[in-house]
C-alpha positions, 0 to 999 in steps of 0.5 A, a space after each residue: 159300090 155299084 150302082 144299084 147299091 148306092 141308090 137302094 142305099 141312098 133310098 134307105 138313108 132318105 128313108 130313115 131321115 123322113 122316119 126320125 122327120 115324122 117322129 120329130 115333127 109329131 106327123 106323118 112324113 111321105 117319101 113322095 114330095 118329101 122335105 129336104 135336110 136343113 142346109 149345108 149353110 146359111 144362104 138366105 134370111 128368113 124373117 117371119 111375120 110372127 115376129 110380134 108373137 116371138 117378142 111376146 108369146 107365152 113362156 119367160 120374157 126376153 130379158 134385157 140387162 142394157 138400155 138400148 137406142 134406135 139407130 139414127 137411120 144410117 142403117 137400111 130398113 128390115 126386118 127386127 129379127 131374123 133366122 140362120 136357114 137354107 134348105 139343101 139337098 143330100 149328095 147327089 147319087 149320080 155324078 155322071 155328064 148329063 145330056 145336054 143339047 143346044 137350047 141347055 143353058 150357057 156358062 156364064 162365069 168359072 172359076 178354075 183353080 189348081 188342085 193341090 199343090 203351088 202352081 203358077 195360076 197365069 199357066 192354067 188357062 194355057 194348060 187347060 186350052 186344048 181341055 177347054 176347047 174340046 169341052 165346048 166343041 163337044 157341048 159338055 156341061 161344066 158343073 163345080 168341082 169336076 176336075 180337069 187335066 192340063 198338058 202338064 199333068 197337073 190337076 184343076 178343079 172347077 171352084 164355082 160357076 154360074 148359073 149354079 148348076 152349070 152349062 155349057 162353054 160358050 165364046 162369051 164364057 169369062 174364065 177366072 183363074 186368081 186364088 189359092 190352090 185347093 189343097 187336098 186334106 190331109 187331116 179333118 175335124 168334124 164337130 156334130 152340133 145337131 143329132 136331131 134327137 139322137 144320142 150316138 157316140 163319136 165313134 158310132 157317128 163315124 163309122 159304117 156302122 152308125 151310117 153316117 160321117 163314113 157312108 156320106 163322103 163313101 157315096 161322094 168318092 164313089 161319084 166322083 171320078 177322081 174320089 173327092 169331095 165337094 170343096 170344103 172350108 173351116 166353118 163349112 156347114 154339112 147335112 148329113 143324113 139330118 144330122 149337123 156338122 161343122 168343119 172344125 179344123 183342117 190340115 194343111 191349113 188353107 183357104 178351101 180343100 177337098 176330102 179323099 180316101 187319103 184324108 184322116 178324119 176325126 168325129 167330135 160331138 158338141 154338147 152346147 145347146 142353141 139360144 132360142 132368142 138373142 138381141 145383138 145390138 152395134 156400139 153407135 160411135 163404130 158404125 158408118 156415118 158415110 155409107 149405107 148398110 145392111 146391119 144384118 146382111 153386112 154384118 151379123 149374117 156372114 159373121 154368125 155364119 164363120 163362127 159356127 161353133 163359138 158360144 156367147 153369154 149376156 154382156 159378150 163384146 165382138 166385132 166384124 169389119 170395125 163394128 162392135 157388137 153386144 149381146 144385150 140379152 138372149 133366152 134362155 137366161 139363166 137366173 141363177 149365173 146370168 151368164 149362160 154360154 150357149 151357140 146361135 144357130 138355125 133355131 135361133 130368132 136375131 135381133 139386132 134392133 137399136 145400138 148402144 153407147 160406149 159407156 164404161 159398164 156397157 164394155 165390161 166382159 162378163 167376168 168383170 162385170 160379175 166381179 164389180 157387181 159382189 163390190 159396194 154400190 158406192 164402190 162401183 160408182 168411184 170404180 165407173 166414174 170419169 172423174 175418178 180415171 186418169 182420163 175422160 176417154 172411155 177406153 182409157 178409162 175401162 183400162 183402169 178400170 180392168 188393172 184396178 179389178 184385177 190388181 193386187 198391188 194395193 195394201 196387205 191387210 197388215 199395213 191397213 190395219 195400221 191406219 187408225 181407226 175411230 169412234 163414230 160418235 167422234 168429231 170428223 175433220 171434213 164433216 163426212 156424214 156418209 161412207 161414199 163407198 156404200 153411199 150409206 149414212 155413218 150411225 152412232 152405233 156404226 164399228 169404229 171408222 176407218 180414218 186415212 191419213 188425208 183425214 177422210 173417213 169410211 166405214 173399215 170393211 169397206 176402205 178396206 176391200 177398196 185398199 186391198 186393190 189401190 193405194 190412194 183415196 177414193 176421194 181426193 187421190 191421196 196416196 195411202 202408202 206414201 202417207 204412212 210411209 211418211 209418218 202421217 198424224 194419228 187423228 184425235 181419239 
């Protein structure tokens, strides 16, 4: 593609983005001082001083399903809520060597790693040292990802430097050489997770003809000298043409790669919608009580930002550098489940104020937690109680707790139907006056009660479901099965 080509291609794509911009955004949008695309990844966090209207403005309020506590103040002051956004530019049209002079600004760090393949990286600095001299006699600008050749004919690539935009080499230059190699993908996944609007297929969203994934890294090829791309990695955030994309998967699996003509590429679509609002809050006994933190920058920032992809749902446990989180709440919320999945992205408001303490139903998983809820609330409260465990410590507890939901190892319903049963107007041994399994109090016109063999009594529906998953009584431990196995008396009719 010449020259003139690619730019009056590029100013046709600019020219159709700010089109679907102005159309988006219910205004006009000039091709003079334009916006630029939302980033290529999250590089900064924006908290807005409309923070109070986005905890209370109009529409459903953020609901809350858990009590959560002020932190103790290990944690540095900010904001109590934040945004995932950066602004980045298209791919630049022009990757030829700037003019540079004299006053231009001098390269402080660089970071030169070898491009594909396993080479001894102690070599690189002796092989680039007649590359590397010329480059500062001559005053050439170094920029990331220009490629450089050693003695040895293998290839380099400049990994990163600082300033950002590069400079010149000088005597005081420091050289970094440690790290993996870039490797040079074989095989790439894109997944779209934003068509700003759009409905294009995955076909359409690859090829030349939809203008998107297959023109973008054209024009990058075409700029570059060696046709690669910029370095890329799993979880890497690309604008293309103002549609998002994220780097799903990559082959050879490695640390970071570049994209050639070479490379086999895959288009995916991800239908998953955006939480507006989510509350995110750490579980008190996993945070430092030595050194300071930043609970977002430290840690839900860089971890929302490597997870762009996953979904998450009311009562989600996860945890970044020994922390464990919480969602304790997110809009929308859906009222029918309660549990809808949804990503978090740019457009999602974070809120990370408080923290929780681990208490048995705050680390349920949502499925155990909708499971427990279709249970009898006296049943729930023996399942959650600590004396009811085999121990006090809480994850111990949630142990069992998890082996009794999901076992199937208690009774079949024909051994309970051999445990007696009798009138609830009759005599009761321990003087029960109500089911402690759903806490209500036993009526004369109650069925017939559920008498187990420790002479502990229940109303039969609900002994039942409680036996169907474990053996022993939720009052005293007494081993149901051992009992009848043993011929236990029949209580009085």
């Amino acid at each position: 593609m010449a020259d003139n080509d690619l730019a009056a291609y590029r100013e046709e794509q600019r020219r159709r983005w700010l089109q679907r911009q102005s159309t988006v955004n219910g205004g006009t949008a000039s091709s003079e001082g334009s916006p630029q695309p939302e980033a290529t990844n999250v590089d900064a966090a924006q908290s807005s001083s409309a923070g109070t209207a986005a905890a209370t403005g109009t529409g459903s309020p953020l609901v809350r399903i858990t009590a959560v506590q002020n932190n103790s103040g290990s944690s540095a002051s900010g904001p109590s809520h934040h945004r995932m956004s950066s602004t980045s530019p298209p791919p630049p049209a022009s990757r030829g060597t700037p003019k540079v002079t004299e006053e231009d600004q001098p390269l402080q760090k660089c970071h030169i790693l070898p491009l594909g393949g396993e080479v001894n990286n102690l070599d690189a600095l002796d092989q680039l040292n007649g590359v590397l001299k010329t480059l500062r006699t001559e005053k050439k600008a170094v920029r990331e990802d220009d490629v450089l050749e050693g003695r040895n004919k293998q290839e380099y690539v400049i990994a990163s430097v600082l300033p950002k935009e590069g400079g010149i080499i000088v005597e005081p230059t420091e050289f970094f050489i440690e790290g993996p190699p870039v490797e040079k993908f074989t095989k790439l996944q894109l997944v779209c997770t934003d068509q700003n609007g759009e409905d294009n297929s995955e076909e359409t969203l690859f090829s030349s003809v939809g203008n998107y994934v297959a023109p973008y890294f054209q024009s990058q090829f075409n700029n570059h000298p060696h046709k690669i791309t910029e370095i890329l990695d799993v979880n890497h955030m690309l604008d293309i043409f103002g549609l998002k994309f994220v780097v799903a998967a990559a082959e050879p699996p490695c640390t970071h790669g570049v994209v050639t003509p070479d490379t086999t590429m895959y288009v995916n679509i991800d239908n998953s919608q955006e939480f507006t609002r989510i509350h995110v809050v750490p579980f008190q006994d996993t945070l430092s009580r030595v050194y300071q933190y930043d609970l977002w920058n430290d840690y839900l920032k860089p971890y929302f930002k490597g997870h762009p992809l996953r979904t998450y749902a009311v009562n989600d446990i996860f945890d970044y550098h020994g922390v464990q989180f919480k969602v304790v709440a997110a809009e929308p919320y859906s009222s029918a489940s309660g549990f809808e999945r949804r990503r978090v992205g740019r457009s999602t408001t974070i809120f990370c104020e408080g923290s929780v303490t681990p208490t048995l139903r705050n680390l349920l998983s949502p499925e155990m937690a909708q499971q427990l809820q279709h249970l009898p609330p006296g049943l729930q409260m023996l399942l959650l109680n600590t004396d009811m465990m085999a121990s006090g410590d809480v994850y111990e507890r949630l142990m069992d707790l998890q082996e009794t939901l999901s076992s199937r190892s208690g009774l079949d319903q024909a051994t309970v139907n051999r445990i007696p049963t009798q009138p609830a107007t009759a005599p009761r041994e321990h003087n029960q006056d109500q089911c402690m399994i759903c806490l209500n109090d036993f009526s004369p016109s109650d069925p017939p009660l559920r008498v187990l063999p420790c002479s502990h009594v229940f109303h039969a529906a609900c002994i039942d479901e409680w036996l169907r998953r474990n053996t022993d009584c939720p009052i005293c431990k007494d081993n149901v099965q051992r009992s009848l196995r043993n011929g236990a008396p029949r209580p009085s009719q």
